[in-house]
C-alpha positions in Angstrom: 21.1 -17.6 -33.1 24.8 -16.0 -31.6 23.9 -12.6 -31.4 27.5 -11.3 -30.5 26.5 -7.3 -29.9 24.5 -8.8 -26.8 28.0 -9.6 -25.1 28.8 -5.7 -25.8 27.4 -4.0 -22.7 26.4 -0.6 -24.4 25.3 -2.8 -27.8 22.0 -0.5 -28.2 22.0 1.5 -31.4 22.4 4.7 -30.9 20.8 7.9 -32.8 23.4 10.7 -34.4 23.3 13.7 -34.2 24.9 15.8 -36.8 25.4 19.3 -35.8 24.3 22.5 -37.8 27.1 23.7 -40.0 28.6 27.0 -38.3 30.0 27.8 -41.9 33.5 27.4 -43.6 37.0 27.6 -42.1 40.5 28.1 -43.3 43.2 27.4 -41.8 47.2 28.3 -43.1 49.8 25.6 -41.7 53.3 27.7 -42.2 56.6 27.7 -40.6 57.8 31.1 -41.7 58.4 31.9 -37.9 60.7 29.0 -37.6 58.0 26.7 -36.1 55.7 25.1 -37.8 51.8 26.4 -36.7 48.2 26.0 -38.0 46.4 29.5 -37.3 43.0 30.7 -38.8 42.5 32.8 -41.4 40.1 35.8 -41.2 38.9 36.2 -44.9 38.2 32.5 -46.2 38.6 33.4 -50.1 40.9 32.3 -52.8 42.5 35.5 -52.6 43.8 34.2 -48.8 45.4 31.6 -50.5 49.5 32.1 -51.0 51.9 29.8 -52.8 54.5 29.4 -49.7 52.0 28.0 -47.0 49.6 25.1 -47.0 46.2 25.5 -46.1 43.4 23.6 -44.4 39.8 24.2 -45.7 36.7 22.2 -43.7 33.8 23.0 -45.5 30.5 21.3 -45.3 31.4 18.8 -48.0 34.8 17.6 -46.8 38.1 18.6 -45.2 40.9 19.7 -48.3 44.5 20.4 -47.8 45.7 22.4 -50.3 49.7 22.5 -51.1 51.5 25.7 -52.2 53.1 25.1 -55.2 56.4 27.3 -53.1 55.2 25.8 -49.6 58.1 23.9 -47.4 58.9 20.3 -46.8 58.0 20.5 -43.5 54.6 22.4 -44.4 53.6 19.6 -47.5 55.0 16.4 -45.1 52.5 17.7 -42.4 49.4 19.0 -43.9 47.3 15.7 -43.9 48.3 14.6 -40.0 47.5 18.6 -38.8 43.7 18.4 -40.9 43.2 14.7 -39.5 44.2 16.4 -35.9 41.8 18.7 -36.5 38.8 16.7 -38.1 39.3 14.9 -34.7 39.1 17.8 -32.0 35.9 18.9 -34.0 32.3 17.9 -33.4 32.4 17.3 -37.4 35.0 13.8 -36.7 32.3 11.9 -38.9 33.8 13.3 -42.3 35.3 11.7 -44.5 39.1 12.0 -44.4 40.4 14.8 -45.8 41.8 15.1 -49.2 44.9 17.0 -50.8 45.3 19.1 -53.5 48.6 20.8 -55.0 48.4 24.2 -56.2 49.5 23.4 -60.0 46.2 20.9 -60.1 44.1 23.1 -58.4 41.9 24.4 -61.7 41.4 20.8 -62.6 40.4 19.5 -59.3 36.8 19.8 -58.0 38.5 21.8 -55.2 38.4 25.0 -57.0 34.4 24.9 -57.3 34.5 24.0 -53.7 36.6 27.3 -53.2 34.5 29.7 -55.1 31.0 28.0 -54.2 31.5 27.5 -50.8 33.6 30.7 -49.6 
C-alpha cells in the first residue's frame, strides 16, 4: 500500500483556522496622480464608487473588481493582479479568486446585491 504523503516530512493534516471577519473593505486602484496606486477608501458604499477609477471590494463572500465604465487602460489592465496581490498579503488568501465586474453590467450582476447588502 504506497502511501506517498509518508515521504512528505510535514505530511500530517493540518486543522484551519479561518479568522473572524473584521468587516468589508474597499479599495480605489487610480492613476490620476500619474502613478498608478491602490489606497482605501473611508466610506465603503456605492456612493464611493466613481466611473474613472477601478475599485477593489473584499467582502466576506469574495474579492470583486469592479471597472469604471470611464476608468484608464492602465487601471482595467491591472485590477485583477493588484486584488490577487492583495488576497495574498491578507490572512483571508483561502478565497476564491477574485471576480470582475464592469460598471455597465453592474445592475445585472450579483455584485450589486453584494454592494448594498454587505456595505
Amino acid at each position: 500500500d504506497p502511501d506517498i504523503a509518508g515521504h512528505f516530512r510535514d505530511s500530517e493534516k493540518k486543522e484551519k483556522t479561518v479568522p473572524e471577519w473584521g468587516g468589508n473593505k474597499l479599495f480605489v486602484i487610480s492613476d490620476n496622480d500619474g502613478s498608478l496606486d491602490m489606497d482605501p477608501v473611508e466610506v465603503v458604499s456605492t456612493d464611493s464608487l466613481d466611473s474613472n477609477n477601478v475599485y477593489i471590494l473584499d467582502s466576506e463572500t469574495g474579492c470583486y473588481a469592479w471597472i469604471g465604465a470611464e476608468s484608464s487602460v492602465d487601471e482595467r489592465k491591472n485590477a485583477m493582479t493588484y486584488a490577487c496581490n492583495y488576497l495574498n498579503k491578507t490572512e483571508y488568501h483561502g478565497k476564491q479568486f477574485p471576480s470582475s465586474v464592469k460598471e455597465k453590467k453592474m445592475l445585472h450582476s450579483t455584485l450589486l446585491g453584494r454592494l448594498n447588502y454587505e456595505f
